[in-house]
C-alpha positions in Angstrom: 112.9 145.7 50.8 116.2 144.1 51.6 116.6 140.5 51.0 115.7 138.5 54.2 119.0 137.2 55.0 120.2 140.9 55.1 118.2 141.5 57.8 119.7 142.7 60.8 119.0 139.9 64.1 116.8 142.7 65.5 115.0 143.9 62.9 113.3 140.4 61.7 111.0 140.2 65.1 109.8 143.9 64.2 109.0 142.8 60.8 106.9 139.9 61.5 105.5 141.7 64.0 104.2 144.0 61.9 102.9 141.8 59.1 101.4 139.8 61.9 99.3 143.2 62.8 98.2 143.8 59.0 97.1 141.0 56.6 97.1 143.5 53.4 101.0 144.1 54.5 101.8 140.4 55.1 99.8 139.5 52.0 101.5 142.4 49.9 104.9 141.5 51.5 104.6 137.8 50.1 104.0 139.3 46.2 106.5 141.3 46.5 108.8 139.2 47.6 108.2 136.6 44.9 108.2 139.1 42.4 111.4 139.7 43.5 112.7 136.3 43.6 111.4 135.9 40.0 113.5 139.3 38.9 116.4 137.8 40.7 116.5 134.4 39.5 115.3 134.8 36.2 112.1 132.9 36.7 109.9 134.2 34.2 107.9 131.0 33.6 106.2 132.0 37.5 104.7 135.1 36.2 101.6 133.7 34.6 101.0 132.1 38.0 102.0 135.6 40.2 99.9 137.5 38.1 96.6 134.9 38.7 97.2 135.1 42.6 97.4 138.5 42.8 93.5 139.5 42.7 92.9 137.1 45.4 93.9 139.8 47.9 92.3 142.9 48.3 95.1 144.9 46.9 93.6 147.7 44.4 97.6 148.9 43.6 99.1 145.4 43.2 96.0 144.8 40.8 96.6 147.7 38.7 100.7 146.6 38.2 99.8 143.0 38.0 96.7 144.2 35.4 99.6 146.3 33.6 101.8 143.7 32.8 99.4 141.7 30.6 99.8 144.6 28.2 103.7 143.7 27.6 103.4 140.2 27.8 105.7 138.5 26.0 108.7 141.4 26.8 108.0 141.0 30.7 108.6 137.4 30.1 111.5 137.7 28.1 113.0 140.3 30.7 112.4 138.3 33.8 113.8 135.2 31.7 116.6 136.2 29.8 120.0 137.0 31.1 121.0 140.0 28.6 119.4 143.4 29.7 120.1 147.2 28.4 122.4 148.2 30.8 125.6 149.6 29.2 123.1 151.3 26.0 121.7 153.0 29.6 124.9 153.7 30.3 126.2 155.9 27.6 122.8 157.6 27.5 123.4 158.7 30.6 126.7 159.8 30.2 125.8 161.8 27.0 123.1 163.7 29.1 125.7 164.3 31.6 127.6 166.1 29.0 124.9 168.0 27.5 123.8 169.1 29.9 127.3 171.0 31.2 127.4 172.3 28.4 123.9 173.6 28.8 123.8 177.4 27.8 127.3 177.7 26.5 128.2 175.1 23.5 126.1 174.5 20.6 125.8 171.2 19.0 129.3 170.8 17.3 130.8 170.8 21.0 128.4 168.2 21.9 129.4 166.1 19.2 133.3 166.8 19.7 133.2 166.0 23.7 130.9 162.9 23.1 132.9 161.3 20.1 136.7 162.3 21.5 135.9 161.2 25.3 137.6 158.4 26.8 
């Protein structure tokens, strides 16, 4: 799943030796890898196009996801578009869980609220 210039010099040859071997693998190597490059380069104006060549291959799974996005249109767009994302809300959530849950069994709410509001 690496990028293909992270590849090490003897690892490429196995590679396309093996997508060489399986068509499905090859075939859902190449979504994936422009679904990548959309995520990475903010290419949102190529999904419309991904999702259309998707059911060409005989890939019941990559139907499914590429059927799924549909349903969130405009947001998948605006995420594979945009450059802001929800990172550092993620990030405190995560640190508040952290704290509640050490405190699991032994503090009541008040603590919670102390250590979440008076941490540094």
């Amino acid at each position: 799943m690496t990028h293909p210039d992270n590849l090490r010099p003897d690892d490429a040859p196995d590679l396309n030796q093996v997508r060489a071997a399986c068509p499905e693998l090859a075939a859902a190597f190449r979504h994936v890898r422009s679904f990548a490059t959309m995520m990475r380069d903010l290419r949102g104006d190529r999904l419309p196009a991904w999702i259309d060549a998707v059911p060409e291959e005989d890939l019941p799974h990559l139907h499914r996801f590429a059927h799924g996005l549909r349903y969130d249109f405009d947001a998948i767009i605006a995420g594979l578009s945009l450059p802001w994302n929800s990172g550092q809300a993620e990030g405190q959530n995560t640190r508040v869980k952290l704290v509640k849950r050490q405190g699991y069994g032994r503090a009541n709410f008040d603590l919670l609220r102390k250590r979440i509001l008076l941490r540094t």
